[in-house]
Rosetta silent file (secondary structure, phi, psi, omega in degrees, C-alpha in Angstrom):
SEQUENCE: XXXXXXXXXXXXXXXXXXXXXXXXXXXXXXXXXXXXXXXXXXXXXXXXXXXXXXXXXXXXXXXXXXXXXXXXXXXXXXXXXXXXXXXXXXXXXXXXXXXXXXXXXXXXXXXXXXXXXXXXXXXXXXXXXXXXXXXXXXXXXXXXXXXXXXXXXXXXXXXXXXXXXXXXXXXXXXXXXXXXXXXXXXXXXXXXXXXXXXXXXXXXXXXXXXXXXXXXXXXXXXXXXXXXXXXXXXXXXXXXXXXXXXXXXXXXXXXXXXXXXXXXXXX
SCORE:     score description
SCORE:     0.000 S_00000001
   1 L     0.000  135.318  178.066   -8.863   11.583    2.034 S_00000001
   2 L  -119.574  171.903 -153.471   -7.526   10.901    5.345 S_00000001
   3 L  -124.909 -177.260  149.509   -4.391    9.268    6.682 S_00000001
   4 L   -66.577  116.775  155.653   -2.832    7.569    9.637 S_00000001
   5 H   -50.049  -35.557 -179.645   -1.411   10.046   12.165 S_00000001
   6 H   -88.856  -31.868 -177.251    1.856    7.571   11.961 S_00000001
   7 H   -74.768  -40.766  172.133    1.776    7.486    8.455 S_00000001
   8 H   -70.565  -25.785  177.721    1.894   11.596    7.829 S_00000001
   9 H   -53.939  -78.717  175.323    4.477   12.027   11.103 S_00000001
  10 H   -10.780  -54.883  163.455    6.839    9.413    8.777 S_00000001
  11 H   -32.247  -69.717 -146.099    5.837   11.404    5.666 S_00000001
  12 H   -73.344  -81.205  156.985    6.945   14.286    7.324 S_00000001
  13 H   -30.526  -31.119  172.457    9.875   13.613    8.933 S_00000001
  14 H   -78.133  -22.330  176.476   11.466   11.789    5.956 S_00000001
  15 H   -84.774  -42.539  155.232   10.851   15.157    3.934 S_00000001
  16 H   -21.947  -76.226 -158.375   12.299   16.996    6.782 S_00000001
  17 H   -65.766  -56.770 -164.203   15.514   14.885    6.448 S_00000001
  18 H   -85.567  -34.256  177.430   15.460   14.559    2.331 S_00000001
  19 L  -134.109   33.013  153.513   14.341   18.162    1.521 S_00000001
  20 L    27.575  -70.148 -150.012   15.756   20.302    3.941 S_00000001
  21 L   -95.840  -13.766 -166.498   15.448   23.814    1.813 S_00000001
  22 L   -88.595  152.116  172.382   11.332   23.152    1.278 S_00000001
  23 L  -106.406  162.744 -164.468    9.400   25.351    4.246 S_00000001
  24 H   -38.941  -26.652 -164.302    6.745   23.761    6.341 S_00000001
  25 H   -75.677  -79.878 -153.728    3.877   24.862    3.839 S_00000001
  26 H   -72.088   -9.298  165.033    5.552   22.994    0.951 S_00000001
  27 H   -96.434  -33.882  152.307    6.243   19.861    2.695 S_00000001
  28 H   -43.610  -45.731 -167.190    2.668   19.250    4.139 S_00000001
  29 H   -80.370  -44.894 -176.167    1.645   19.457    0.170 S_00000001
  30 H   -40.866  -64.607 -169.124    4.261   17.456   -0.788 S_00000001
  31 H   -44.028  -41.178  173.989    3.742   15.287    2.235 S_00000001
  32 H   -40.809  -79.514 -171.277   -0.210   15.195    0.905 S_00000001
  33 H   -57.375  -32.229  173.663    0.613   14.082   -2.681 S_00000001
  34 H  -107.729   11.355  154.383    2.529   11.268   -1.664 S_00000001
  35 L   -88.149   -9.575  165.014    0.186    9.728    0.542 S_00000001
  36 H   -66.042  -67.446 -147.208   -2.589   10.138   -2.594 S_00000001
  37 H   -68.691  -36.200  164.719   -0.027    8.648   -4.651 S_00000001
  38 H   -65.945  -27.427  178.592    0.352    5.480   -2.172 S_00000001
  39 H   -68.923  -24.548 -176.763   -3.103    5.400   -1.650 S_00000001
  40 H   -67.982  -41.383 -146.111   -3.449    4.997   -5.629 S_00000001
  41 H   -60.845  -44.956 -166.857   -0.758    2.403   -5.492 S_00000001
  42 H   -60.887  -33.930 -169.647   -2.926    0.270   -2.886 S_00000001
  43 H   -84.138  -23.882 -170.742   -6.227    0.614   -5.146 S_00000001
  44 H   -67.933  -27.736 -167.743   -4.720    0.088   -8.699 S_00000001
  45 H   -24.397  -60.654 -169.766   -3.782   -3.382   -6.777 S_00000001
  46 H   -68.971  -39.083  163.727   -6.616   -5.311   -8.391 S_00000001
  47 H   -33.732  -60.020 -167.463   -6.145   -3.667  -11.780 S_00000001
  48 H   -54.407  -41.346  169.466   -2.722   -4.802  -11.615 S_00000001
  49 H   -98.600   -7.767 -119.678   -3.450   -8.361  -10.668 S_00000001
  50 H  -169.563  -12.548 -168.713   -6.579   -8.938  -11.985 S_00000001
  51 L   -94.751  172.342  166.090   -7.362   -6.765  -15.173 S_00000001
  52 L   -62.063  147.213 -179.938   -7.539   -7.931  -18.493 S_00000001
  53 H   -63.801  -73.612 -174.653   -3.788   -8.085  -20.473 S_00000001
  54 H   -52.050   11.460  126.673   -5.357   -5.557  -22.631 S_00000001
  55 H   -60.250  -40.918  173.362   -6.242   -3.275  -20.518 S_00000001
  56 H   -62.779  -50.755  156.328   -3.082   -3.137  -18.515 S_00000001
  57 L   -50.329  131.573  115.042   -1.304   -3.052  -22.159 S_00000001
  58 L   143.886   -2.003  176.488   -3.075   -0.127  -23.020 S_00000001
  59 L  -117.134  -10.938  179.529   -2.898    1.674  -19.794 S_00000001
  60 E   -95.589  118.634  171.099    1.160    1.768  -19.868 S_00000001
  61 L  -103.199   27.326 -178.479    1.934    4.935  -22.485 S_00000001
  62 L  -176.262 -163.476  164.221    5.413    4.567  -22.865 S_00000001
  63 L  -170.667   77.942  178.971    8.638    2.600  -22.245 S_00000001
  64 E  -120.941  155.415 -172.479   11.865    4.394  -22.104 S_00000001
  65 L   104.753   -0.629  175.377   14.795    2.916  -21.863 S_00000001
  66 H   -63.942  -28.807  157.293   14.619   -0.285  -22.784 S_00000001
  67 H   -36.285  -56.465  178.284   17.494   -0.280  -24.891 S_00000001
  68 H   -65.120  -22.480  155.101   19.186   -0.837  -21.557 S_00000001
  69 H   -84.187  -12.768  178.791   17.969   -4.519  -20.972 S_00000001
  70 H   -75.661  -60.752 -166.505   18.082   -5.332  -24.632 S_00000001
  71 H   -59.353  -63.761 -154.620   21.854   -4.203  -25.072 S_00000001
  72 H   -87.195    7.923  156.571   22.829   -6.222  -22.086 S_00000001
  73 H   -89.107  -22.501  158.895   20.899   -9.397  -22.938 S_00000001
  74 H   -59.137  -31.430 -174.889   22.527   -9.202  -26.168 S_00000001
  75 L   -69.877  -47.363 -170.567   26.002   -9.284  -24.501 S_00000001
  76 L    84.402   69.558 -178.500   24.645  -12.126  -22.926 S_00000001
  77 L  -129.971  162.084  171.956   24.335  -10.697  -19.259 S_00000001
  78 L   -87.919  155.524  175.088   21.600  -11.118  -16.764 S_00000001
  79 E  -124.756  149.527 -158.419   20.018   -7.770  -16.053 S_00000001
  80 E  -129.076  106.084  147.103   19.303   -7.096  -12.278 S_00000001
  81 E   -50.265  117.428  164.530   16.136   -4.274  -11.762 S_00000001
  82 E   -90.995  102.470 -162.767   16.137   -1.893   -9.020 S_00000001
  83 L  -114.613   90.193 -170.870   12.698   -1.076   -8.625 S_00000001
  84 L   -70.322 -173.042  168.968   12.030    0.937   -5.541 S_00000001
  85 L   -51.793   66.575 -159.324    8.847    2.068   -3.660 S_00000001
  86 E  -156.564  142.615 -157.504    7.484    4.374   -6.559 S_00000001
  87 L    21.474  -83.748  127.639    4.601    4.526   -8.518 S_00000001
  88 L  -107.839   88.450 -153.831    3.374    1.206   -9.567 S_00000001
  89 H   -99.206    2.798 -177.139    5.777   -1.603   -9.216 S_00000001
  90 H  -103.920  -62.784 -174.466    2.986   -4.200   -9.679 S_00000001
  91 H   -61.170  -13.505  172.283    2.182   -2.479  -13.604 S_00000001
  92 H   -54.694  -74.194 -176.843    6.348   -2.427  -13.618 S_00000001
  93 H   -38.250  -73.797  167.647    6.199   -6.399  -12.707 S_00000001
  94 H    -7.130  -61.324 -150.568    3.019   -7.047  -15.259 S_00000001
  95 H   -82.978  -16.866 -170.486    5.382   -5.363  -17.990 S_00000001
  96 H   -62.661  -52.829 -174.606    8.980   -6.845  -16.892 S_00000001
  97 H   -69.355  -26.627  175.040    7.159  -10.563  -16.999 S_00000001
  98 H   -63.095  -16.758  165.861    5.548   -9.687  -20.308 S_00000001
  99 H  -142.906   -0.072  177.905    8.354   -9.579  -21.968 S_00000001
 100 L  -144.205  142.993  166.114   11.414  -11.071  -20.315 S_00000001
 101 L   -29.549  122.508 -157.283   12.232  -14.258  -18.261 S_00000001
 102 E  -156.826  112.739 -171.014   11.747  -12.580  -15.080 S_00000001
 103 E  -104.719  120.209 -144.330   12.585  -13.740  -11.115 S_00000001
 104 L  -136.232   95.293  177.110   11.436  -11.993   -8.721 S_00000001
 105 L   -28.552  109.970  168.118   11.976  -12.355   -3.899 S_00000001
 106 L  -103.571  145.453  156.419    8.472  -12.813   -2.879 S_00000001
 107 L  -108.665  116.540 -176.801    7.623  -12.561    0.683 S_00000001
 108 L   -84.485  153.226 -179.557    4.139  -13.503    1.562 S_00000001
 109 L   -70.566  171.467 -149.636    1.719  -11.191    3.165 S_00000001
 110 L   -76.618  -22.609  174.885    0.946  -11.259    6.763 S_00000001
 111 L   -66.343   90.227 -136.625   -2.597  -12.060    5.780 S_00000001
 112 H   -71.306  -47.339 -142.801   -2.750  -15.896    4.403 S_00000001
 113 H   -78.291  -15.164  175.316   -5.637  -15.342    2.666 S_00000001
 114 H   -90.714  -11.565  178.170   -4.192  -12.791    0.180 S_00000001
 115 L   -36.512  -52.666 -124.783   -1.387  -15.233   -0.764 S_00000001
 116 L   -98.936  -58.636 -173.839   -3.027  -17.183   -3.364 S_00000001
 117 H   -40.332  -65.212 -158.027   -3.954  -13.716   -4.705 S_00000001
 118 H   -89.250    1.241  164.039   -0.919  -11.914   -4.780 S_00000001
 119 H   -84.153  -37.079 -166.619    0.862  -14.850   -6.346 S_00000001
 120 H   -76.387  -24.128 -174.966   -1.736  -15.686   -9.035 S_00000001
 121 H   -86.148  -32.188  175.898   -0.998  -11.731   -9.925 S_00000001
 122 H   -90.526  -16.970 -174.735    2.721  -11.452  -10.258 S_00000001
 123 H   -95.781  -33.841 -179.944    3.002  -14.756  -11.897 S_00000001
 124 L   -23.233  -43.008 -169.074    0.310  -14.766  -14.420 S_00000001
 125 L   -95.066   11.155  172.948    2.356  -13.269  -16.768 S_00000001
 126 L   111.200    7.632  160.651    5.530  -16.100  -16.438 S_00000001
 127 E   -55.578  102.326  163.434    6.903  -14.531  -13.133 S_00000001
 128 E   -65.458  129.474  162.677    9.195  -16.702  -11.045 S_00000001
 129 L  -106.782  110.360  162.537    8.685  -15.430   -7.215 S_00000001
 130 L   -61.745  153.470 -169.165   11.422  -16.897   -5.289 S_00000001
 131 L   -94.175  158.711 -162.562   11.642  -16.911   -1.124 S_00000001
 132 L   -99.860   64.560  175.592   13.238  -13.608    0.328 S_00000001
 133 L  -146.714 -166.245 -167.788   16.102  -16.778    2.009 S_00000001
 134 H   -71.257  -41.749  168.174   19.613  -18.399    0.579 S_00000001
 135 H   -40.350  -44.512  172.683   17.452  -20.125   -1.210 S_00000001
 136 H   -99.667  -15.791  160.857   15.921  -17.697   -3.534 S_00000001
 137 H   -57.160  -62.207  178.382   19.157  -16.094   -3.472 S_00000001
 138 H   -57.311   22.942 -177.432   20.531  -19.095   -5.183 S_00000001
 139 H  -132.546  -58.308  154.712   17.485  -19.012   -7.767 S_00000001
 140 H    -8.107 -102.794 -157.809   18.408  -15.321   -8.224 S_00000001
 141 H   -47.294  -69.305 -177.201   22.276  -15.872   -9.587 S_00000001
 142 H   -55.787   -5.795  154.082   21.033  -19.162  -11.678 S_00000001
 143 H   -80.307  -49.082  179.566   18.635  -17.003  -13.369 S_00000001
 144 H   -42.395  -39.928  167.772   21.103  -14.115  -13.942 S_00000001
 145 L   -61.227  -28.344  172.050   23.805  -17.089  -15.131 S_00000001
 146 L   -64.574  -30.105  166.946   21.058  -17.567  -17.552 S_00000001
 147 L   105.347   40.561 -165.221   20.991  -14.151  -19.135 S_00000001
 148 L  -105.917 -165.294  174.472   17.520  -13.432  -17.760 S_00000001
 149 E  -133.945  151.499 -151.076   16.363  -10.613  -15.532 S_00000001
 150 E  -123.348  145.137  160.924   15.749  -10.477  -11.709 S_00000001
 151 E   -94.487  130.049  173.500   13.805   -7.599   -9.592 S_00000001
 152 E  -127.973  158.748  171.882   15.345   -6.871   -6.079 S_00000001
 153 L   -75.878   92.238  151.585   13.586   -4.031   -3.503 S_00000001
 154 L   -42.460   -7.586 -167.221   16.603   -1.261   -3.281 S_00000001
 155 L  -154.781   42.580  167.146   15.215    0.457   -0.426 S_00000001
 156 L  -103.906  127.839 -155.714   14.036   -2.118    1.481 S_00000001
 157 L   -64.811  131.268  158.007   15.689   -2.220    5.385 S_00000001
 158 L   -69.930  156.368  171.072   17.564   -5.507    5.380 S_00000001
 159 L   -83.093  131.485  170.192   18.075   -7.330    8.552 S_00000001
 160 L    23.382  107.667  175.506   21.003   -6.940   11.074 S_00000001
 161 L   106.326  -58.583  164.639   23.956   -8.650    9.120 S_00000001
 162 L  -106.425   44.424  175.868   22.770   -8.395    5.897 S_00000001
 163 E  -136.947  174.849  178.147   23.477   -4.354    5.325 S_00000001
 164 E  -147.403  168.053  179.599   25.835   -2.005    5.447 S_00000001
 165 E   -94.502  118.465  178.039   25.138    2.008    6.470 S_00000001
 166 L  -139.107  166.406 -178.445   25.664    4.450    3.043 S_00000001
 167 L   -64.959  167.547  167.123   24.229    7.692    2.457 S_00000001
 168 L  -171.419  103.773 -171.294   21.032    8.073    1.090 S_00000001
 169 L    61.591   44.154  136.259   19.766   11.917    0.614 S_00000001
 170 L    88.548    1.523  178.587   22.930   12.972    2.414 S_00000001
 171 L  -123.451  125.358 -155.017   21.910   10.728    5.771 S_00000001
 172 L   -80.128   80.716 -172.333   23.134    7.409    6.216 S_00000001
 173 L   -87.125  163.916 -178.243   20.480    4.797    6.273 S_00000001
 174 E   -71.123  130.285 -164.033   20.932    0.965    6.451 S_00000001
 175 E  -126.033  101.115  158.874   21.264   -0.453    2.820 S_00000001
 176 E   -16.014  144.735  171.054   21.048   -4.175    1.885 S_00000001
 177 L  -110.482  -18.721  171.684   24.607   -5.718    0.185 S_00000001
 178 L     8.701  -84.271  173.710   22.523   -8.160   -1.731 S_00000001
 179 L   -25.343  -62.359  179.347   23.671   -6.550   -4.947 S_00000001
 180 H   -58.654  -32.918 -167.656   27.389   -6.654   -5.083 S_00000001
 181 H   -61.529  -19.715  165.361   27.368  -10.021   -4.225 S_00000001
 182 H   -76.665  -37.947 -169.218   25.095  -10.656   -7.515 S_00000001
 183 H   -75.032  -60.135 -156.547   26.931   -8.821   -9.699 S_00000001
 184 H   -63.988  -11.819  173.400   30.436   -9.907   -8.985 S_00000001
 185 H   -84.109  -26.523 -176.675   29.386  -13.614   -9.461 S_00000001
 186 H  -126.702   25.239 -172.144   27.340  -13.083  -12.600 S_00000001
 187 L    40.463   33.560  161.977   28.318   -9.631  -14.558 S_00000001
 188 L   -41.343  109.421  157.528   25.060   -8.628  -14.392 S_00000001
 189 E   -87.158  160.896 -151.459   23.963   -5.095  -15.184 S_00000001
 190 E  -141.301  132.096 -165.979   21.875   -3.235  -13.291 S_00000001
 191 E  -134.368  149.629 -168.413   18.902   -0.551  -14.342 S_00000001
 192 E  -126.766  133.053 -177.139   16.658    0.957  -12.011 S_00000001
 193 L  -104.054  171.749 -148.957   12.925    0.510  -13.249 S_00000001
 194 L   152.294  103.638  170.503   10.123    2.644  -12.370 S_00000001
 195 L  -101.090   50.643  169.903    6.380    3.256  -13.807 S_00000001
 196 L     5.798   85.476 -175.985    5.731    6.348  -13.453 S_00000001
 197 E   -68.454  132.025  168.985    1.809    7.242  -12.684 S_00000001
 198 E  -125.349   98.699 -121.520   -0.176    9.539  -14.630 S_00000001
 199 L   -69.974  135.929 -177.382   -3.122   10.127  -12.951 S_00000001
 200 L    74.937   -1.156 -161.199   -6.545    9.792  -15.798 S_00000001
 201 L  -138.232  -34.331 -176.274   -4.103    8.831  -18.373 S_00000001
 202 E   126.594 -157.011  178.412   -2.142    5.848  -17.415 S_00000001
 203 E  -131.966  152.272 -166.677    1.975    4.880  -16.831 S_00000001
 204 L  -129.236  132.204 -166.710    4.887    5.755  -18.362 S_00000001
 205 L   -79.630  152.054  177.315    7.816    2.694  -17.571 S_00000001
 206 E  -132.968   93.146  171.896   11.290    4.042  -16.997 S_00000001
 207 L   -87.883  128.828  174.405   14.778    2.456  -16.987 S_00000001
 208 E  -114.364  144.419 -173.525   17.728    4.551  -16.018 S_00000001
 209 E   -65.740  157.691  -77.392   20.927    3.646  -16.668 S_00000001
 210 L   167.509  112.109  160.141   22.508    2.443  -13.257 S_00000001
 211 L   -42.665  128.235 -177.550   25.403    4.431  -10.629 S_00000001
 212 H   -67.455  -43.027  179.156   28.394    3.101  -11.983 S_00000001
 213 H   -42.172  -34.948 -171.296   29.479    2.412   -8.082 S_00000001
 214 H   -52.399  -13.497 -169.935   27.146    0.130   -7.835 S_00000001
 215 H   -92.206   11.732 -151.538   29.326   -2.506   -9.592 S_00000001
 216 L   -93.751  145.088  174.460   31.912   -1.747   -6.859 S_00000001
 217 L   -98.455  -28.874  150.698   33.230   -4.447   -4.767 S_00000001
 218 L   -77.948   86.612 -109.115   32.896   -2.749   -1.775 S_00000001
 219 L   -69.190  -49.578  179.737   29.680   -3.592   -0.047 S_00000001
 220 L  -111.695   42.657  171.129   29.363    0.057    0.807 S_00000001
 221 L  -110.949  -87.460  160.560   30.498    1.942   -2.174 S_00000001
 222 H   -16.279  -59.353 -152.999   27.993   -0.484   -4.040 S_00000001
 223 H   -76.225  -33.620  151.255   25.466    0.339   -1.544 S_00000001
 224 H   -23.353  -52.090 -171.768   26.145    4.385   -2.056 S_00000001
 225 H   -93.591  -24.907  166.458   25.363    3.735   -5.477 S_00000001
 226 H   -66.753  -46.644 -165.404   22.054    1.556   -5.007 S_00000001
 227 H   -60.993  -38.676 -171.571   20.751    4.403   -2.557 S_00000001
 228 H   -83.993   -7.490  139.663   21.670    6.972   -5.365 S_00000001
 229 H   -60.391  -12.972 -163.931   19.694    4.915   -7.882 S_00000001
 230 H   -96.350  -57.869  177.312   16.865    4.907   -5.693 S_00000001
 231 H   -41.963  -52.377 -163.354   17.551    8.932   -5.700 S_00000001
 232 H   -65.257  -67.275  130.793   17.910    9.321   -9.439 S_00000001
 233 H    22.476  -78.432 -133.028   14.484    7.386   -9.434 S_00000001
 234 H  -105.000   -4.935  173.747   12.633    9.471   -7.104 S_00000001
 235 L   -75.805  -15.735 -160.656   13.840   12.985   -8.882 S_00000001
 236 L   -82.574   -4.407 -162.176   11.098   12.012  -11.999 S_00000001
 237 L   152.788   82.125  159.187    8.493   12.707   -9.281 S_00000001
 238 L   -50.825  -78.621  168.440    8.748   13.007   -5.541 S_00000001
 239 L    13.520  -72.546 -154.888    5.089   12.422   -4.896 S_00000001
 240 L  -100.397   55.710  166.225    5.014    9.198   -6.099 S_00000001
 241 E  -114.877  170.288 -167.617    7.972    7.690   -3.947 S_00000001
 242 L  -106.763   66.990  175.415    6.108    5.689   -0.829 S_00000001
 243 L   -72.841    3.897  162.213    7.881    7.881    2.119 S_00000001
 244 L   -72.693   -0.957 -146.294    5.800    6.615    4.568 S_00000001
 245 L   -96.743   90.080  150.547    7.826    3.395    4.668 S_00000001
 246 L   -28.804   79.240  172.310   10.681    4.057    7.688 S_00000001
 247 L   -91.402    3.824  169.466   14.005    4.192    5.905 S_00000001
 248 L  -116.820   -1.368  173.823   16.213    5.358    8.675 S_00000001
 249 L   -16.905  -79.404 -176.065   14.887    3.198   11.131 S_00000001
 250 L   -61.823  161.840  166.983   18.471    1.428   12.112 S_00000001
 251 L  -141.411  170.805  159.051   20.978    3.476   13.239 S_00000001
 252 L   -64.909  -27.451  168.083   24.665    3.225   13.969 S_00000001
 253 L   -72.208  -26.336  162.997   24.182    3.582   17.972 S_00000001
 254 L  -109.504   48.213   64.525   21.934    0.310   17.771 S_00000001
 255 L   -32.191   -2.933 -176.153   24.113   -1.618   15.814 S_00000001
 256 L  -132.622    7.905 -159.160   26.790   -0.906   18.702 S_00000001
 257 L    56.682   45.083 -150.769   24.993   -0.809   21.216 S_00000001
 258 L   -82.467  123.703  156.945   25.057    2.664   22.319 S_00000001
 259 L   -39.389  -55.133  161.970   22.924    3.060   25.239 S_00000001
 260 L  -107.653   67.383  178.351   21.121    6.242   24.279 S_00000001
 261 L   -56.629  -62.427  159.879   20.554    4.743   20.910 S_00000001
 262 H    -0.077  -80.622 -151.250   16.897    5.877   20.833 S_00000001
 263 H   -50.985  -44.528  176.174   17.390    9.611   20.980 S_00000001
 264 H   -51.026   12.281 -173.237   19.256    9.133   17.503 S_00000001
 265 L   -67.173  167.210  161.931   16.309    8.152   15.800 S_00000001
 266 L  -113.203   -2.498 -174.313   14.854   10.386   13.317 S_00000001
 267 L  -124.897    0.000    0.000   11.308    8.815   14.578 S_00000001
């Protein structure tokens, strides 16, 4: 299978950065396997949106963890999913709408013509998709005031303004504050979600219990704790995290203006 020369540099470098101790041999395979694993993510698409409920149902071969949205809908809390770049996050969505009120920031793709598509696929199953603006923020918190449960992207770069810089695999990348600002208004608890692909056999869904910093009132002490949910996440199976995706992008010398911002780059 072949790849984008920008997409395997990305690969590479982010494995560089994140796994240090692996030698060049063992990061090209890595680097391999998780461009397979993205490549699945992109094909499974139509499955995902498009298959029969039974079939979809019947291709997920597990659920653990679920205890942790149950307990805190019992409490009568909103539960807020961290559901990073990782495996399938569309067969995640399927099962998250399948069984719970469920709101989710959509941004539409740059292609119009896939719109219709990618809406009719996350929503089928009772998904609200909400605008990635103040707006859909405010649709966020009234579901969460509701006791229901919300998805947000952890490890998506926010823009200028709306981030703060925390570590993430020991290097500080720019980290959305989104989060505290949900939690401290609604009690919310927060689980990081994950379906975990098993290639011929199907997915197995995963909720982990949630860095207690994240509940932190300090937008980057909170944010410490999303990036190390994201981590926790991505230990069940490097492969299948999407590391071609520029997560180090910003830096602190362009946020200040540092002249020779550039050279700090990791790309």
């Amino acid at each position: 299978m072949q790849f984008s020369r920008r997409e395997r540099e990305v690969t590479l470098a982010n494995l560089g950065q994140t796994y240090p101790e692996l030698d060049s041999k063992q990061r090209q395979r890595l680097a391999r396997h998780s461009l397979i694993h993205s490549s699945a993510s992109m094909l499974e698409l139509g499955f995902a949106w498009m298959g029969p409920d039974e079939r979809i149902n019947a291709s997920i071969l597990a659920v653990n963890g679920r205890e942790l949205l149950d307990e805190a809908r019992q409490q009568g809390r909103g539960v807020i999913v961290l559901a990073p770049h990782f495996g399938n996050w569309e067969v995640l969505n399927f099962w998250l709408s399948s069984h719970f009120p469920f709101t989710a920031m959509y941004e539409p793709p740059k292609i119009k013509a896939l719109d219709a598509v990618t809406r009719h696929g996350r929503e089928r199953q009772g998904a609200s998709l909400v605008p990635t603006n103040p707006r859909g923020v405010a649709a966020l918190l009234k579901a969460l005031k509701r006791s229901e449960a919300i998805g947000i992207l952890p490890d998506q770069e926010p823009a200028w303004g709306s981030g703060v810089f925390a570590p993430f695999f020991s290097r500080d990348a720019y980290t959305a504050t989104l989060l505290p600002k949900l939690v401290s208004r609604t009690e919310a608890r927060v689980v990081t979600g994950v379906a975990v692909r098993h290639p011929g056999k199907g997915f197995v869904i995963h909720f982990l219990a949630a860095d207690e910093r994240v509940y932190s009132n300090d937008d980057i002490l909170s944010a410490t704790g999303v990036n190390a949910c994201v981590e926790a996440a991505i230990a069940l199976d490097p492969a299948q995290y999407q590391w071609e995706y520029k997560r180090y992008r910003k830096t602190y010398e362009e946020q200040t203006g540092h002249p020779d911002y550039k050279r700090y780059r990791l790309y």
